[in-house]
LUMNUNU-821137 format. One record per residue (C-alpha): residue in three letters; chain; x, y, z. Coordinates in steps of 0.1 Angstrom, whole numbers, plus 5000, padded with zeros to 4 digits. Each point is the difference from the previous one (the first is absolute). Example, Ala and Ser with C-alpha at 12.3 -4.5 7.8 and 13.67 -1.06 7.14 Angstrom:
% LUMNUNU-821137
REC vose sekol    x    y    z
REC  ALA     A 5123 4955 5078
REC  SER     A 5014 5034 4993
% end
This chain:
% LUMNUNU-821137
REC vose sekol    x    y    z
REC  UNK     A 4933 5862 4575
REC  UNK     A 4996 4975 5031
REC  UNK     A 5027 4999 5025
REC  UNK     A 5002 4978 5029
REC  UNK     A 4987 5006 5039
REC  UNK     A 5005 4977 5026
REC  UNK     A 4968 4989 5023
REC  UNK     A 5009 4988 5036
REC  UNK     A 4972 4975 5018
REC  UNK     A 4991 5018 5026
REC  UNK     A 5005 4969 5021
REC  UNK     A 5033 4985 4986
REC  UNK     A 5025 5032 4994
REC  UNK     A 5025 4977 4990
REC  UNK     A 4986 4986 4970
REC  UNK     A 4991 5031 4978
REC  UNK     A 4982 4993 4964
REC  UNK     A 5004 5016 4970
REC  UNK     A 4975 5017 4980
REC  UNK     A 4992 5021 4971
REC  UNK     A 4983 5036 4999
REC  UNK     A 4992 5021 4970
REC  UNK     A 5020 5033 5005
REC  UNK     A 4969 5019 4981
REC  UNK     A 4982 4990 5020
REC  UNK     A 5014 5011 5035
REC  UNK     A 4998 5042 5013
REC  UNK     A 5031 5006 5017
REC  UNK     A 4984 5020 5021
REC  UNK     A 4961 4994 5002
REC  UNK     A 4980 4972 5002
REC  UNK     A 4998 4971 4974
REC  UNK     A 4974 5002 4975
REC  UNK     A 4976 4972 5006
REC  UNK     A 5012 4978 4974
REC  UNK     A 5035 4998 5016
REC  UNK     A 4986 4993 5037
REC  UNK     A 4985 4972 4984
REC  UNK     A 5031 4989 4980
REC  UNK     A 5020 5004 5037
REC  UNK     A 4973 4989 5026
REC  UNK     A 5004 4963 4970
REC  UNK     A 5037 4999 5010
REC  UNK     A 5000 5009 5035
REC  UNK     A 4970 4969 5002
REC  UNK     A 5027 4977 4981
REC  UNK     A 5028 5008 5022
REC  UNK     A 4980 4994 5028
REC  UNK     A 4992 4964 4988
REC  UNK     A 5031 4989 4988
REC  UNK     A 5018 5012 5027
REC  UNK     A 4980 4981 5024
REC  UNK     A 5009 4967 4981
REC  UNK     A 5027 4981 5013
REC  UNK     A 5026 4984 4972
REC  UNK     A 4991 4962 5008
REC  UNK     A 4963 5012 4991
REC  UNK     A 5007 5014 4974
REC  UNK     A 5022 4968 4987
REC  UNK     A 4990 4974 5020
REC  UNK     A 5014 4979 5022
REC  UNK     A 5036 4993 4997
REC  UNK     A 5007 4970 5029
REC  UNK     A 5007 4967 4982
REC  UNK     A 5002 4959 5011
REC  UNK     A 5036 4986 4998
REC  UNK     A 4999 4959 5001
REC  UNK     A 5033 4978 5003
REC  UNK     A 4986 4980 4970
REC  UNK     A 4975 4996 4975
REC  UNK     A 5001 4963 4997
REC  UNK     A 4999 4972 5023
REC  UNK     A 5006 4965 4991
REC  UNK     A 4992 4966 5017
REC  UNK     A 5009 4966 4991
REC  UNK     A 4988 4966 5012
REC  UNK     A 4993 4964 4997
REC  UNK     A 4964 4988 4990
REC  UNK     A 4993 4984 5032
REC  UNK     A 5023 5014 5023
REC  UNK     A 5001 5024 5020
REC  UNK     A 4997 5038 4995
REC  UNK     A 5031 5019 4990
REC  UNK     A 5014 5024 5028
REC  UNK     A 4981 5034 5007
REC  UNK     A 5014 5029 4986
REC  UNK     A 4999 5037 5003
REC  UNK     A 5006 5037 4989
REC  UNK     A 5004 5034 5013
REC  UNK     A 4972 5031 4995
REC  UNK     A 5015 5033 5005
REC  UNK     A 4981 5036 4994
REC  UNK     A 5010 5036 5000
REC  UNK     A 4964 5009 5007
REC  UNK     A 4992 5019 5031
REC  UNK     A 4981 4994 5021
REC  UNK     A 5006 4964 4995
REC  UNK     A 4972 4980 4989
REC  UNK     A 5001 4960 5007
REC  UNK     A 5003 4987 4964
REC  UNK     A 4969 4972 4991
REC  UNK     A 5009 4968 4981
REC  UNK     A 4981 4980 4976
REC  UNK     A 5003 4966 4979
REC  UNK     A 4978 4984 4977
REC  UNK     A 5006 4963 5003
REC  UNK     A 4992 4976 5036
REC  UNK     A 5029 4984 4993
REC  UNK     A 5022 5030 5013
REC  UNK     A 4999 5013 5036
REC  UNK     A 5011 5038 5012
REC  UNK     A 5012 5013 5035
REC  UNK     A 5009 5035 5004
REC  UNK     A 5018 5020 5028
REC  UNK     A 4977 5028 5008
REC  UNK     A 5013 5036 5008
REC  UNK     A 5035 4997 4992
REC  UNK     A 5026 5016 4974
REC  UNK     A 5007 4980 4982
REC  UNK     A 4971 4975 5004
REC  UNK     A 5005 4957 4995
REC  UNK     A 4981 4984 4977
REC  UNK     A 5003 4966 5009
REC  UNK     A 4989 4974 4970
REC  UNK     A 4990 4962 5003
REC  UNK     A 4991 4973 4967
REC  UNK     A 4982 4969 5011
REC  UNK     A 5004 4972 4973
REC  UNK     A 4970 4983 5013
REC  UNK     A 4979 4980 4974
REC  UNK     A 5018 5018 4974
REC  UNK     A 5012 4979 4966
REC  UNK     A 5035 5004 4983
REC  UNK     A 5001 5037 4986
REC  UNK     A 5008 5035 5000
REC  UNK     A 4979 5024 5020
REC  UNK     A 4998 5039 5003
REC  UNK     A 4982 5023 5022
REC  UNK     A 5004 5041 5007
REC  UNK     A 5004 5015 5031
REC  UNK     A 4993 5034 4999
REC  UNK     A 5010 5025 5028
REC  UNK     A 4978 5033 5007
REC  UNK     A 5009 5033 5019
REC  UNK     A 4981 5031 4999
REC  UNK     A 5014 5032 4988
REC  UNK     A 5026 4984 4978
REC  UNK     A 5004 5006 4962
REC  UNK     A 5011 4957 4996
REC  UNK     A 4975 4984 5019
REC  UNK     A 4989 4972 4993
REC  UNK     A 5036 4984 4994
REC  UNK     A 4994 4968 4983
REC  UNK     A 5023 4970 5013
REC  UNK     A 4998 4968 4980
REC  UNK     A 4998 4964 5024
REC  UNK     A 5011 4968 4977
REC  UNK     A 4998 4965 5009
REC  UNK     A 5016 4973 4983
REC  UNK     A 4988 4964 5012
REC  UNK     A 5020 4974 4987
REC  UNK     A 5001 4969 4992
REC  UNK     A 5004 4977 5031
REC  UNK     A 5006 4962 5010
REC  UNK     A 4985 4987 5035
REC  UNK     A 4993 4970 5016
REC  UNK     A 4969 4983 5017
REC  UNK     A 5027 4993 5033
REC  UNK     A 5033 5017 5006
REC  UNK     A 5018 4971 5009
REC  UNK     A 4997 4961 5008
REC  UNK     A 5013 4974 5029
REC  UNK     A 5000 4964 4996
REC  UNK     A 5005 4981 5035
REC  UNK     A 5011 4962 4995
REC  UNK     A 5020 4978 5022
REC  UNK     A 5038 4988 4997
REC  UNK     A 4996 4965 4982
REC  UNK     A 4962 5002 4997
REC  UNK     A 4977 5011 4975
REC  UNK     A 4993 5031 4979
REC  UNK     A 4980 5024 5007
REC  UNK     A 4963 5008 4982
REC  UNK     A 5006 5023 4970
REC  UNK     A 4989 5032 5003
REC  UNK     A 4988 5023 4971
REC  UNK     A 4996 5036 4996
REC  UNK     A 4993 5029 4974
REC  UNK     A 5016 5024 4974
REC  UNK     A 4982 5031 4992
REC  UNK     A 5001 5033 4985
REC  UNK     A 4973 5020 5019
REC  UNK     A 4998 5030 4973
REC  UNK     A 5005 4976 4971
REC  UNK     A 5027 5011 4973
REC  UNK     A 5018 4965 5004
REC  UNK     A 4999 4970 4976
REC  UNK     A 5025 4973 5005
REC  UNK     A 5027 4989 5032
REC  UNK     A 5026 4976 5005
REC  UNK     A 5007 4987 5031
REC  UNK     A 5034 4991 5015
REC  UNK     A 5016 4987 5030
REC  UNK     A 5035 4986 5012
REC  UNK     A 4996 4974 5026
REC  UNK     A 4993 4962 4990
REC  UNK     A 4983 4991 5027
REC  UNK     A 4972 5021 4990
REC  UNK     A 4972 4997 4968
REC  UNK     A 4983 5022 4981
REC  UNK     A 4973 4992 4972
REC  UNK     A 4994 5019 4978
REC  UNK     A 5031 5017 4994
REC  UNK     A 4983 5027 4976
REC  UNK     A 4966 5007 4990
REC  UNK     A 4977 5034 4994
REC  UNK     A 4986 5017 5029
REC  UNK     A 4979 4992 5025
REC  UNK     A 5025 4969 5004
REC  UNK     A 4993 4975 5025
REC  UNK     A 5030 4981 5013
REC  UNK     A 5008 4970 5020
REC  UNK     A 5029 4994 5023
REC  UNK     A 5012 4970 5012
REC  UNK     A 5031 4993 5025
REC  UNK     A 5021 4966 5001
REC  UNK     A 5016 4992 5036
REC  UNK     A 5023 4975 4985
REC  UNK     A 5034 4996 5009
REC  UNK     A 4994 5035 5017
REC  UNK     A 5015 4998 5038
REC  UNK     A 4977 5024 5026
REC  UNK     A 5006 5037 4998
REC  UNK     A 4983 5026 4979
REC  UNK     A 5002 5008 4963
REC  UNK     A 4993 5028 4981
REC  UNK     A 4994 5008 4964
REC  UNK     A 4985 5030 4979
REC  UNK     A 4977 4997 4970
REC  UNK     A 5001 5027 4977
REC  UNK     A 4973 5008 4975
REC  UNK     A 5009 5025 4973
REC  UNK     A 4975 5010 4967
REC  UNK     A 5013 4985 4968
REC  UNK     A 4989 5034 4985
REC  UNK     A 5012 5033 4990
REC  UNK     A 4989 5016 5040
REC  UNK     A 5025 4978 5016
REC  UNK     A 4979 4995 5030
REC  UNK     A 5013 4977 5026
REC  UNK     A 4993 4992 5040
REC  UNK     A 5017 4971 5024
REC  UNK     A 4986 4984 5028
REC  UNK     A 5023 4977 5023
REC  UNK     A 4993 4968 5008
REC  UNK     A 5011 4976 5032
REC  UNK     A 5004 4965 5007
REC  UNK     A 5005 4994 5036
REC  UNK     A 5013 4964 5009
REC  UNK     A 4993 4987 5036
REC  UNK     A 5023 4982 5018
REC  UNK     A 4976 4989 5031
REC  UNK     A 5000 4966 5010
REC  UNK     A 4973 4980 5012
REC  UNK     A 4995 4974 5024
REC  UNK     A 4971 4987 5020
REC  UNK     A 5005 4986 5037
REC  UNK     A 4965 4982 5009
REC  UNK     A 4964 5015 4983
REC  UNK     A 4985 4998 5033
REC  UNK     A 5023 5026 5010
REC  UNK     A 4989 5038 4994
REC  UNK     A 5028 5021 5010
REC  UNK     A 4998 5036 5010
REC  UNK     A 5036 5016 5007
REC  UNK     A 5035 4990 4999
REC  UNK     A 5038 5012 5011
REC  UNK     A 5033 4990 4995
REC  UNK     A 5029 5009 5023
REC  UNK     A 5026 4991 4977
REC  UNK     A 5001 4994 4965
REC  UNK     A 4992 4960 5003
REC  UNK     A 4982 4998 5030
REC  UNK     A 4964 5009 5003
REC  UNK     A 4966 4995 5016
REC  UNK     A 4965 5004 4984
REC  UNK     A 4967 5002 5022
REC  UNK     A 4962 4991 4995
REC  UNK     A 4975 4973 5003
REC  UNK     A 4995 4965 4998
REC  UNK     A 4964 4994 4983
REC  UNK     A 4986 4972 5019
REC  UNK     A 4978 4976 4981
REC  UNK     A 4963 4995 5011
REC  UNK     A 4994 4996 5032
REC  UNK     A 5041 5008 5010
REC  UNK     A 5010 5033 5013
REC  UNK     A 5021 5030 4984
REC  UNK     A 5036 5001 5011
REC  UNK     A 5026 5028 5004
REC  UNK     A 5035 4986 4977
REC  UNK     A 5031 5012 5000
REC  UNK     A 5025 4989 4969
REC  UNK     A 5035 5005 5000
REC  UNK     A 5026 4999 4974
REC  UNK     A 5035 4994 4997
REC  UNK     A 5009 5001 4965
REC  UNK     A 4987 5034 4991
REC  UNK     A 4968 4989 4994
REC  UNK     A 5006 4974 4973
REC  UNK     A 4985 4978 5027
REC  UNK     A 4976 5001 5031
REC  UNK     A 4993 4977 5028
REC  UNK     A 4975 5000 5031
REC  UNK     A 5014 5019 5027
REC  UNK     A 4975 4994 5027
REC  UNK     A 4963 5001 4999
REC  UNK     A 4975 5012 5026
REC  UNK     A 4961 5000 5007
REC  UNK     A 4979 5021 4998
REC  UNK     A 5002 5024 4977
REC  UNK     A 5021 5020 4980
REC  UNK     A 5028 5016 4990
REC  UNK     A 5000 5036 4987
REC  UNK     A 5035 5015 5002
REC  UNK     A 5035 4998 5008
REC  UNK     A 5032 5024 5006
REC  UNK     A 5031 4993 5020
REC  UNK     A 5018 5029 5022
REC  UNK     A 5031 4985 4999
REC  UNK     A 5022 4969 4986
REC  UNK     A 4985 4974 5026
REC  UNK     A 4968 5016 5012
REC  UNK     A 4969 5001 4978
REC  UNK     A 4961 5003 5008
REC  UNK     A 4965 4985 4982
REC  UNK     A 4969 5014 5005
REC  UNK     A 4966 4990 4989
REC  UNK     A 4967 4989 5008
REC  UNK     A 4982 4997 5033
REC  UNK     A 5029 5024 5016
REC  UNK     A 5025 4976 4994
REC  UNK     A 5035 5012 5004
REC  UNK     A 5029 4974 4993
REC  UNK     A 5037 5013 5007
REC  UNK     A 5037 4981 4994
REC  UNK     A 5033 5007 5011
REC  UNK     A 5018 4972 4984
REC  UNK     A 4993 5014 4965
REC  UNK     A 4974 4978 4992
REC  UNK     A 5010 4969 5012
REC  UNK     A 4971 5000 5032
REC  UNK     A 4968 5020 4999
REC  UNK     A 4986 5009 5034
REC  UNK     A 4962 5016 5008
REC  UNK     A 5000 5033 5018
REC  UNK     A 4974 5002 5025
REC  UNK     A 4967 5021 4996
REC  UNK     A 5005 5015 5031
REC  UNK     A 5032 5015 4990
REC  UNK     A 4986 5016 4967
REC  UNK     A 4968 5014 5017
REC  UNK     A 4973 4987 4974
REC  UNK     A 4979 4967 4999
REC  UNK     A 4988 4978 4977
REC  UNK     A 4980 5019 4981
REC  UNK     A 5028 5021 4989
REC  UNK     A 5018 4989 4964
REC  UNK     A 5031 5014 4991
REC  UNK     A 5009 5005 4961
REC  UNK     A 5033 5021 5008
REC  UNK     A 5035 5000 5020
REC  UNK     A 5031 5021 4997
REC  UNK     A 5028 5012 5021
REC  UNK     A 5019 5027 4994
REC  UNK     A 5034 4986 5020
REC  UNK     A 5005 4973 5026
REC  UNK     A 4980 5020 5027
REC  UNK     A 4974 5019 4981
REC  UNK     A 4971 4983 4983
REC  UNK     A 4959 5000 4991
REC  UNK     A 4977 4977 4995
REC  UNK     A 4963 5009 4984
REC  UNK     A 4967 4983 4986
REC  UNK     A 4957 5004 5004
REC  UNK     A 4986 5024 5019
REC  UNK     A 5026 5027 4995
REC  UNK     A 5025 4978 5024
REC  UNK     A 5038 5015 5005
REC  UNK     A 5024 4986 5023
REC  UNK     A 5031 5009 5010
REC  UNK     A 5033 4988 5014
REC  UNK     A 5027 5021 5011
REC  UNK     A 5019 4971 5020
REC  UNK     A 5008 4976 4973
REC  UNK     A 4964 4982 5002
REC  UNK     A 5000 4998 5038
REC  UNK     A 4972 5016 5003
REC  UNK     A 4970 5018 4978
REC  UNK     A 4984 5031 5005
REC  UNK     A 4967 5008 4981
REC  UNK     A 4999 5031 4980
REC  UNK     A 4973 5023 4984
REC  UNK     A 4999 4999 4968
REC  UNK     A 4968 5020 4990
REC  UNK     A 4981 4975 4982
REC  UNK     A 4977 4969 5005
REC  UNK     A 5008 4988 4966
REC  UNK     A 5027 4971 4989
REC  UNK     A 5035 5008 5002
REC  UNK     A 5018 4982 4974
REC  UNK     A 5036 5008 4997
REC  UNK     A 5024 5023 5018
REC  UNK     A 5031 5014 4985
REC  UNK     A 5029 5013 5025
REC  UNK     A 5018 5031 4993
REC  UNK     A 5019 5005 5029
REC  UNK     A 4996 4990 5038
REC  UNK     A 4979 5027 4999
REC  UNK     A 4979 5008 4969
REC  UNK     A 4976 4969 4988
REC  UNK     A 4974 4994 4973
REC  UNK     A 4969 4982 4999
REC  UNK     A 4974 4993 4971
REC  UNK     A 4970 4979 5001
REC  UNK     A 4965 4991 4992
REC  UNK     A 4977 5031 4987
REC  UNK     A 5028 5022 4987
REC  UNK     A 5019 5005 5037
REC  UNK     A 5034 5014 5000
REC  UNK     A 5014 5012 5034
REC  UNK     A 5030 5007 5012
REC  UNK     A 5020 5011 5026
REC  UNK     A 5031 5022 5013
REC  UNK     A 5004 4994 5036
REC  UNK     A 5000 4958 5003
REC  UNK     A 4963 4997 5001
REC  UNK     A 4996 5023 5028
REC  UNK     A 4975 5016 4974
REC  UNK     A 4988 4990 4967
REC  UNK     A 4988 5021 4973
REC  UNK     A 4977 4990 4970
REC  UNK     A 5010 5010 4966
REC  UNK     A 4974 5013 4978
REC  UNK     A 5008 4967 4967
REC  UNK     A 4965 5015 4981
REC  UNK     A 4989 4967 4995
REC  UNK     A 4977 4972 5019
REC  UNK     A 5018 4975 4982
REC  UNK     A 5020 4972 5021
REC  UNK     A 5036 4999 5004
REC  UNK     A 5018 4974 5006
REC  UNK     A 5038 5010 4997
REC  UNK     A 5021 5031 5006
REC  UNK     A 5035 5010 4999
REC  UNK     A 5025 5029 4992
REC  UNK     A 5019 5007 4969
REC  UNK     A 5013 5031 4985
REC  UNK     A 4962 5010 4989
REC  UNK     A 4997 4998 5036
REC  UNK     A 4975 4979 5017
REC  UNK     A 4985 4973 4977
REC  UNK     A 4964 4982 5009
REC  UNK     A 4980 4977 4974
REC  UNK     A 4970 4976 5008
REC  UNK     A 4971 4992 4985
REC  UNK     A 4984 5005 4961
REC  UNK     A 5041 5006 4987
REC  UNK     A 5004 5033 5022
REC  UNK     A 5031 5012 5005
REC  UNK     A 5006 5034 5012
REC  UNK     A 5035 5023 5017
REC  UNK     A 5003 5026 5017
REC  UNK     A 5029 5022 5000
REC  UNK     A 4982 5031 5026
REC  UNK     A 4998 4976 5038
REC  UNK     A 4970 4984 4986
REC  UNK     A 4981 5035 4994
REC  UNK     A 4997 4994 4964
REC  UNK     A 5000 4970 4974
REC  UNK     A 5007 4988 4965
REC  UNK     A 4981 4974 4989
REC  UNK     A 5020 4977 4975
REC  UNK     A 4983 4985 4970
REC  UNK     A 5012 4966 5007
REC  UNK     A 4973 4986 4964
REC  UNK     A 4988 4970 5026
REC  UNK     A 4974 5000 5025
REC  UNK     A 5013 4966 5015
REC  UNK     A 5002 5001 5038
REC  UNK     A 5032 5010 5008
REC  UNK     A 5015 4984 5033
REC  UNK     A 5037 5011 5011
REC  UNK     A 5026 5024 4992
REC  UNK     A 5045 4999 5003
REC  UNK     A 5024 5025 4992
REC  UNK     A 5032 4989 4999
REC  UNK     A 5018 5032 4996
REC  UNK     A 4984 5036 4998
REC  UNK     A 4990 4997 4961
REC  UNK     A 4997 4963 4994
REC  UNK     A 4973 4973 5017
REC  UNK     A 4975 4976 4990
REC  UNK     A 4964 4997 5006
REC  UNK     A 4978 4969 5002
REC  UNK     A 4960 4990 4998
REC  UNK     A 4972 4976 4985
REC  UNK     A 5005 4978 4969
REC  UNK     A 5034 4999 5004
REC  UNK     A 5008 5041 4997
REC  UNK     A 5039 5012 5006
REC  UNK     A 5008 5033 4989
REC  UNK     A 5034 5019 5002
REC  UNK     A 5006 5038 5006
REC  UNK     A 5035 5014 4991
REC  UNK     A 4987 5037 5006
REC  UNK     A 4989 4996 5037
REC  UNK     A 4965 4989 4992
REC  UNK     A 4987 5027 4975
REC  UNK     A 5002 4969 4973
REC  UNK     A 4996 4968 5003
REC  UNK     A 5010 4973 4972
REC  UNK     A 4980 4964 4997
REC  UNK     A 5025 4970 5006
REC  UNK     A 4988 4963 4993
REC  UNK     A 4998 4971 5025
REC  UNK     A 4987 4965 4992
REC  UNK     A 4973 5000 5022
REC  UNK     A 4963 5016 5005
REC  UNK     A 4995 4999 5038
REC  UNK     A 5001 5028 5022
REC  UNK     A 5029 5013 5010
REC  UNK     A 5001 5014 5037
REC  UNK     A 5035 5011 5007
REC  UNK     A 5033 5010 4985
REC  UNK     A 5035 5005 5016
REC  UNK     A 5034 5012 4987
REC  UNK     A 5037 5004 5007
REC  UNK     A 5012 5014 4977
REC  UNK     A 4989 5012 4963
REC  UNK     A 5006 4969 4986
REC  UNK     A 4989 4973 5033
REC  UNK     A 4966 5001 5003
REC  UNK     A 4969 4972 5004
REC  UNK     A 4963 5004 5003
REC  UNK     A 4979 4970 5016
REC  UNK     A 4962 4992 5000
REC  UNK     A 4969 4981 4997
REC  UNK     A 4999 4959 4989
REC  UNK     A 5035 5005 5014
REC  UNK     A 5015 5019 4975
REC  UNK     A 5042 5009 5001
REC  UNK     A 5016 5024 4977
REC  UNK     A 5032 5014 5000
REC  UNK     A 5025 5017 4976
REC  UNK     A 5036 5008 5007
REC  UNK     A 4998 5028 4967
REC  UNK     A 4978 5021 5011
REC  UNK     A 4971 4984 4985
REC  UNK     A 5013 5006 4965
% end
């Protein structure tokens, strides 16, 4: 018979292994026969190596890969942008951990994992990019060692559908109160990953045209605006284009009509006039420069209105020269600068214009100021070529020169404060200063481009000039934002007449209005092409712009 013995591994007492001897074949008391030692010496040599054997390698490993799902799914527009990234969770009972490796077969997926953590993130992006209308599948798979489910198999799909875009997203029409329409202006249907037949197109507004109103895409349509019987302000309208087939794809774009309500005029076309201010709401004055004929000198002119700028007459005229800029510091006392170091001052409020001597300002002939302001009845500047400031602290008694670190042209000045001033000019130059023009310190604009106009908004401080730049600053000048004004017309002077809204001014007859501060800038229409030099407002509705061939505008609507 056989009966059981139990064999212990010598090293491992606590895992004894059972084995089978052949009682025949054992002496109780002598030594085995030979056949028997070699039946025990087998099992003792089995115990041995099974009991050295750990469980797991004897099954195999037992960790496993637990995902928060098996199937991730992404929709978007052809043409549009990519859907939102997504993600899911790794977690492992292995141990040690091992950082899990992730695959995917197709370029149009994209994988980010978190590395040594439990549970990892697999973080998943789709990019539509060049891809048609359709249904698109890729598998992740995610690896670990030592684990009885790896790889785990997670299935990406992509569904691009069917989409509706157009060439612009959105159209402006600029015409004049009373005056013509505006050119038509034409743009696109499309559907970038194809899928789309037919569109209508619809819109509510009568002033505006659309032709066609349906067609098969690529659809190219023409809008038109009519001004008629339209009073100034701005008008709005959406067009909405929807497939006539079973996708029901559709997409809007808005469009605006934007009625001007500036008024032109023209005083003499000899006269090119630089700057302007009004100290009440009818009576103003507007500076620049006779032309003289061959052979005649150039005069300063001054124009003054009484009427709010419906009309203008000659206020006085004076030789040589001329005029550049004008401010008043109070209700009766006003000052003109310009050319040759002229200074002209008032304190009748414009009814006599008086020369301020040289002497008094510190500069000579050679000197030409483009720039004046005061920042109360006492406090003022002056500024032009060769880097010249002046200052008065007495009320234009007397001028004190001032440093203001830079040989370059000085073309405008904006006041802050009694204390804290601005200045832009020629080659990109911003300065400014804290303490009166005690010291002035240059503002790094990142440009060589010429300015010509600065002032303060809600953006902060606002300078343009040349080539349609216009750039703000909301960091003390440290850093800009260049605006994309879509002009590169020279761009002259700058207003604001409250912390969001102002108006700026330039060649070929350029007004633009800012409701934001200056970070956008809407086109308005005035019936002239000159140059405009200089804009000034009261109010958001009072403002007037003057320049070259003697050009007057003003609107009491804001300009719309």
């Amino acid at each position: 018979m056989h009966r059981p013995i139990r064999l212990i591994h010598p090293f491992s007492f606590d895992r004894p292994t059972v084995g089978y001897v052949d009682s025949n074949m054992v002496a109780k008391e002598g030594p085995l026969s030979i056949p028997a030692r070699m039946l025990l010496a087998l099992v003792l040599f089995s115990a041995v190596v099974i009991g050295g054997c750990d469980e797991e390698e004897i099954t195999g490993p037992q960790s496993r890969i637990t995902v928060s799902t098996t199937q991730l799914i992404f929709t978007a527009p052809a043409g549009g942008s990519n859907p939102p990234q997504q993600k899911l969770t790794i977690a492992q009972d292995a141990s040690p951990y091992d950082p899990p490796r992730v695959s995917r077969g197709q370029s149009w997926v994209s994988l980010i994992v978190s590395s040594n953590l439990n549970p990892d993130t697999l973080f998943v992006s789709v990019s539509i990019a060049g891809l048609p209308v359709g249904e698109y599948v890729d598998t992740v798979l995610v690896e670990v060692q030592r684990t009885v489910n790896s790889p785990v198999a997670i299935e990406v799909r992509l569904i691009v559908t069917p989409s509706l875009t157009t060439s612009r997203s959105s159209v402006r029409f600029n015409a004049l109160a009373g005056g013509g329409d505006p050119p038509a202006e034409t743009l696109s249907v499309i559907a970038p990953g194809g899928g789309i037949g037919a569109v209508g197109v619809t819109n509510n507004a009568g002033w505006l045209n659309i032709a066609p109103t349906s067609g098969v895409v690529p659809l190219e349509l023409s809008l038109s605006a009519s001004v008629s019987g339209l009073a100034s302000g701005e008008y709005r309208d959406t067009v909405r284009i929807v497939s006539t087939g079973l996708d029901s794809s559709a997409t809007e774009f808005p469009v605006i009509l934007g009625v001007s309500s500036w008024q032109t005029s023209s005083v003499l076309v000899s006269f090119d006039l630089a700057d302007l201010w009004f100290v009440s709401a009818d009576t103003g004055y507007a500076v620049g420069i006779a032309v003289g004929g061959i052979g005649q000198s150039s005069a300063g002119i001054i124009i003054e209105t009484t009427d709010g700028g419906a009309t203008w007459t000659t206020a006085q005229s004076v030789v040589p020269g001329g005029f550049e800029s004008i401010a008043f510091s109070g209700l009766q006392v006003g000052w003109i600068v310009g050319d040759s170091g002229s200074m002209y001052t008032t304190v009748d409020r414009g009814a006599t214009w008086v020369p301020v001597d040289r002497a008094t300002l510190g500069v000579d002939s050679t000197i030409n100021f483009f720039a004046v302001a005061f920042a109360n009845a006492l406090v003022g500047w002056a500024a032009g070529s060769d880097g010249t400031v002046i200052a008065t602290t007495d009320g234009g008694a007397s001028w004190t020169p001032q440093a203001s670190g830079t040989n370059r042209i000085i073309t405008d000045l904006h006041i802050i404060s009694a204390t804290e001033v601005w200045a832009c000019g020629l080659g990109g130059v911003v300065s400014r200063t804290l303490n009166g023009g005690s010291s002035w310190q240059p503002r790094p604009s990142g440009t060589t481009d010429d300015f010509w106009g600065i002032a303060a908004s809600d953006s902060g401080i606002v300078v343009l000039g040349s080539d349609g730049r216009v750039q703000f600053s909301q960091t003390d000048g440290a850093t800009w934002t260049v605006v994309d004004m879509g002009t590169d017309v020279l761009l002259q002077d700058l207003v604001f007449a409250s912390p969001q809204t102002g108006w700026l001014v330039g060649n070929n007859g350029t007004i633009y209005r800012t409701d934001d501060g200056g970070g956008t800038w809407v086109p308005q229409v005035l019936d002239a092409t000159s140059l405009l030099a200089g804009v000034f407002a009261r109010s958001t509705n009072l403002v007037w712009t003057v320049g070259e061939n003697g050009v007057t505008a003003r609107s009491q609507s804001g300009g719309f």
